[in-house]
C-alpha positions as CSV (number, residue, x, y, z in Angstrom):
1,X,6.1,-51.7,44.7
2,X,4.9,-54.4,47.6
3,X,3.7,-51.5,49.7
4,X,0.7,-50.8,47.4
5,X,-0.8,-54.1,48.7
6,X,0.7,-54.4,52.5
7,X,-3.2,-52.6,53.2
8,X,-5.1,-54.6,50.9
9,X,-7.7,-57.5,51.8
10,X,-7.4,-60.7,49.8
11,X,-9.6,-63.8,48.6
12,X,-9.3,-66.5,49.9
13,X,-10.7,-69.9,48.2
14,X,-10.1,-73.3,50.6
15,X,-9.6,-75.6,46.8
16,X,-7.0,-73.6,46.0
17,X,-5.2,-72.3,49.0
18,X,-2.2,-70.8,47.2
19,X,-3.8,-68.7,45.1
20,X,-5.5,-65.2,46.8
21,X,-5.8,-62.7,44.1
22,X,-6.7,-59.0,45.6
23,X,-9.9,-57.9,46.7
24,X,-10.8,-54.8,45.0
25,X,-11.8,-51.9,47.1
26,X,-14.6,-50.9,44.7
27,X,-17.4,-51.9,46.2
28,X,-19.7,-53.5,43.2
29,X,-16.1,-55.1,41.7
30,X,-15.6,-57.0,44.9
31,X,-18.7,-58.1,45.0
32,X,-17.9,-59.2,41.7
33,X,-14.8,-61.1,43.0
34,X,-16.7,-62.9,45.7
35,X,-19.1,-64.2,43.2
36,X,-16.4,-65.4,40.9
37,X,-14.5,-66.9,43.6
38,X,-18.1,-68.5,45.2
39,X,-17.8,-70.2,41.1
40,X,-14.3,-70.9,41.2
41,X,-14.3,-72.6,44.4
42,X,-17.4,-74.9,44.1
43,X,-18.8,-76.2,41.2
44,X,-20.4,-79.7,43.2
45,X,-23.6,-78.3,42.8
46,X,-24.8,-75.4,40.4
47,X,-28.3,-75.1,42.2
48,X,-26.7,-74.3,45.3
49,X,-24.1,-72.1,43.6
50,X,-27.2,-70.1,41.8
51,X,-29.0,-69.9,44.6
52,X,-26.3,-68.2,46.5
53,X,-25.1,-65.6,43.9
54,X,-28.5,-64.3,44.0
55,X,-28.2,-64.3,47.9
56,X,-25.1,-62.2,47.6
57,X,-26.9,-60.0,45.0
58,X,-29.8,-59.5,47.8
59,X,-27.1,-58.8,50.7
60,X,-25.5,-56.1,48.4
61,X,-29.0,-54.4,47.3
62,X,-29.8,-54.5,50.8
63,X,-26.8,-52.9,52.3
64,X,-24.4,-51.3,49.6
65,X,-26.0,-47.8,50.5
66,X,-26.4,-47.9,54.5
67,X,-22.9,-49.3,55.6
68,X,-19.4,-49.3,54.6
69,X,-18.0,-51.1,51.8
70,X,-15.7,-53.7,54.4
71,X,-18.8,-54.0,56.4
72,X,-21.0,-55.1,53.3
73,X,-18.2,-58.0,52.2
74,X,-18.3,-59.0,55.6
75,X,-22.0,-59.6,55.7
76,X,-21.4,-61.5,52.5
77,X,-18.5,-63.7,53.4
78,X,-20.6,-64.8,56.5
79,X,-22.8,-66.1,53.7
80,X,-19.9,-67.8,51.8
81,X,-17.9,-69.6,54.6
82,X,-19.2,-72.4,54.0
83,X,-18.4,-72.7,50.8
84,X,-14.7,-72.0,51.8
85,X,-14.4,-68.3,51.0
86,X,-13.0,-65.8,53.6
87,X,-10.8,-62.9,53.0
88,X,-7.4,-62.9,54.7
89,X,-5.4,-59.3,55.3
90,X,-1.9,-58.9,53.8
91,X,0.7,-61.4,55.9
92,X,-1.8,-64.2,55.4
93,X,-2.1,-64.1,51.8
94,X,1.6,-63.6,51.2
95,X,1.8,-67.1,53.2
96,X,-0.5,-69.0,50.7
97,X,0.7,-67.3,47.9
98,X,4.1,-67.9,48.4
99,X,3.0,-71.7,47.9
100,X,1.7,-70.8,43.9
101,X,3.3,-72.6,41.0
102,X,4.1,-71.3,37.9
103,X,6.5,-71.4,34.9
104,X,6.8,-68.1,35.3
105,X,9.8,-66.4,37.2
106,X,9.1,-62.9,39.2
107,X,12.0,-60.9,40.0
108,X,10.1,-59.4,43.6
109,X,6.5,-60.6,45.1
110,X,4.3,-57.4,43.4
111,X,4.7,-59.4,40.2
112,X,3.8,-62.5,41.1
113,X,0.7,-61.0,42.8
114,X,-0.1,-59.1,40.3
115,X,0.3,-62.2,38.0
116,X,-1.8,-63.8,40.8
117,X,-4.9,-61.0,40.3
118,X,-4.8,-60.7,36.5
119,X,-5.1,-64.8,36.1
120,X,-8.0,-64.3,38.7
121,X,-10.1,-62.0,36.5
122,X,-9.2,-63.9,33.3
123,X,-11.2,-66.9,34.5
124,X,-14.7,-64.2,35.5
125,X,-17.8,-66.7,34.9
126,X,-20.2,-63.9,36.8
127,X,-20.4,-60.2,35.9
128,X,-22.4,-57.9,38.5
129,X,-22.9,-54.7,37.6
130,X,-24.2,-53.5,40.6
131,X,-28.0,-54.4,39.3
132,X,-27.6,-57.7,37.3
133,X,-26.3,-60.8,37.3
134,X,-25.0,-61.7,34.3
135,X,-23.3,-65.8,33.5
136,X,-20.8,-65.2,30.8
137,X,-20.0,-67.5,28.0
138,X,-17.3,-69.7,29.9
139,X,-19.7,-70.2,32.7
140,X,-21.9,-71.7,30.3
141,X,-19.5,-73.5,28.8
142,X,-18.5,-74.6,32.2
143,X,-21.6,-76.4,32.6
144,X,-21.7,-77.6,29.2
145,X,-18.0,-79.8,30.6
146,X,-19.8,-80.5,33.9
147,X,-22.7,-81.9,31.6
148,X,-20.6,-83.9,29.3
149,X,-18.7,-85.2,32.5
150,X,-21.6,-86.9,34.2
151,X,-22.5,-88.4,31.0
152,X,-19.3,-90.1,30.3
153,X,-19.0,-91.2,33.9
154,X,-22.7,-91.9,33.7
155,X,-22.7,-90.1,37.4
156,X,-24.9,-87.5,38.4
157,X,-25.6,-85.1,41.0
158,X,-29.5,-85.8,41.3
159,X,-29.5,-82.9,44.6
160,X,-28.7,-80.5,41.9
161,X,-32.5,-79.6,40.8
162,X,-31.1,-77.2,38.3
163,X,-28.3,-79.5,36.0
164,X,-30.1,-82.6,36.7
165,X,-33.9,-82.0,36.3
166,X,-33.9,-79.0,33.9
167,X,-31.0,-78.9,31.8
168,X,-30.0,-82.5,31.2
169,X,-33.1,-83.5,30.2
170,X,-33.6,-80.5,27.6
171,X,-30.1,-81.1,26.2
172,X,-30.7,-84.8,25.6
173,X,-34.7,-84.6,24.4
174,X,-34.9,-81.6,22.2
175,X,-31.1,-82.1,20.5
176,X,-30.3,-78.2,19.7
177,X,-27.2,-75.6,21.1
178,X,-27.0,-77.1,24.7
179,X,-26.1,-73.6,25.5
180,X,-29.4,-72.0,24.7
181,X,-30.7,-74.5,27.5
182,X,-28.6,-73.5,30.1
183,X,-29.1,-70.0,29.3
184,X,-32.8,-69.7,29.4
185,X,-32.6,-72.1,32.5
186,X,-30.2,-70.1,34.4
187,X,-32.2,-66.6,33.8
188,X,-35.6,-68.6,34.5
189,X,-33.5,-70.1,37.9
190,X,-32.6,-66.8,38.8
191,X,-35.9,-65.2,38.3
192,X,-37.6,-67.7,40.9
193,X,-34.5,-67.5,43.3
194,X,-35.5,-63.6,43.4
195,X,-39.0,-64.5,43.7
196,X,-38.4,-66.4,46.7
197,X,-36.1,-63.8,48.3
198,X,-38.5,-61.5,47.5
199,X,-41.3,-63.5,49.2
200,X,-39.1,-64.0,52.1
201,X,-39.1,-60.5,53.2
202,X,-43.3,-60.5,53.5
203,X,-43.6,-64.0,54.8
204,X,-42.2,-65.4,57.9
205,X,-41.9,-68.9,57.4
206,X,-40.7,-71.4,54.6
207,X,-44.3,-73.1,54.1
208,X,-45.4,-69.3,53.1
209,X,-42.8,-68.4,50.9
210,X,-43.4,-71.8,49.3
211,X,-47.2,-71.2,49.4
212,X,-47.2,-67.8,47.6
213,X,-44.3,-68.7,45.4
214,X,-46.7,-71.8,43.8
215,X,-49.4,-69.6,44.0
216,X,-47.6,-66.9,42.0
217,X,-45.9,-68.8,39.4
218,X,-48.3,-72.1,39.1
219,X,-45.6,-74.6,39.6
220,X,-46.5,-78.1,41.5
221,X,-45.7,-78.2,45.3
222,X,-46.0,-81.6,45.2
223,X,-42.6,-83.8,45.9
């Protein structure tokens, strides 16, 4: 049963070394996977988080068509190494994974990988369906406990423009279902991260982007 995943790529995530679920060989799912594990691994900062799912979104629209699937994830782990994502073949994985802890007790290494890859996909924040980004309910709700967090420890991020400057002050102000916030600010988030991208492509330097973004959209360049 072990053979089916001897050729297999896995994901790695550097805050949690010991757990490397498989990487799909479908090319949307993994992108999928890398998304979730971009979540997973780094919730610091949400902005930057954002920001970079829709990178990875523009880097699979780019490319999904023109190069091979193991060539695209490449491109988009260069993207997310600093964030502590890589993918590791086979012999590596079984090294980190070896390290997991559990209650539960596998009679040979497939189940405890599988075990691995289905605890993986029961925490997905992000669905990609190829098109769309889409923040399921527990990413939401995930913001909703990094919110509350900050508020206890009265400490917070002020670099991340998107929970600090947006959200927070919506939640607190207009005192209805924090979660209709986040939504609304995560699509509107999006929207002006694609705008950028977008912009990016026509415009060779940041002071253009920025210029035609402000231009387009009315917002204050002023800060």
């Amino acid at each position: 049963m072990i053979d089916k995943y001897k050729k297999r790529m896995y994901i790695y995530m550097s805050n949690f070394p010991t757990f490397c679920p498989v990487l799909s060989e479908d090319c949307v799912r993994a992108t999928e996977q890398l998304m979730n594990a971009l979540v997973k691994n780094s919730t610091d900062n949400i902005s930057l988080v954002v920001k970079k799912l829709y990178e990875i979104k523009h880097i699979y629209l780019s490319y999904h068509q023109t190069v091979p699937t193991m060539d695209l994830i490449d491109k988009i782990v260069d993207e997310l190494a600093k964030f502590g994502i890589d993918i590791l073949a086979f012999n590596d994985a079984l090294t980190h994974n070896i390290g997991y802890k559990t209650d539960r007790h596998f009679k040979e290494y497939a189940q405890k990988q599988e075990f691995l890859n289905l605890e993986f996909d029961s925490e997905n924040k992000i669905s990609f369906d190829g098109v769309d980004i889409s923040f399921n309910v527990t990413f939401i709700t995930m913001i909703e406990g990094l919110i509350s967090h900050q508020q206890q420890a009265s400490l917070y991020n002020t670099s991340d423009d998107l929970v600090y400057l947006n959200i927070i002050p919506q939640c607190e102000q207009l005192r209805y279902d924090s979660r209709n916030v986040i939504s609304d600010e995560l699509r509107l988030y999006g929207e002006k991260i694609e705008t950028i991208i977008a912009l990016s492509k026509k415009y060779p330097s940041t002071e253009q982007i920025l210029e035609e973004h402000y231009k387009k959209t009315g917002d204050s360049n002023d800060e």
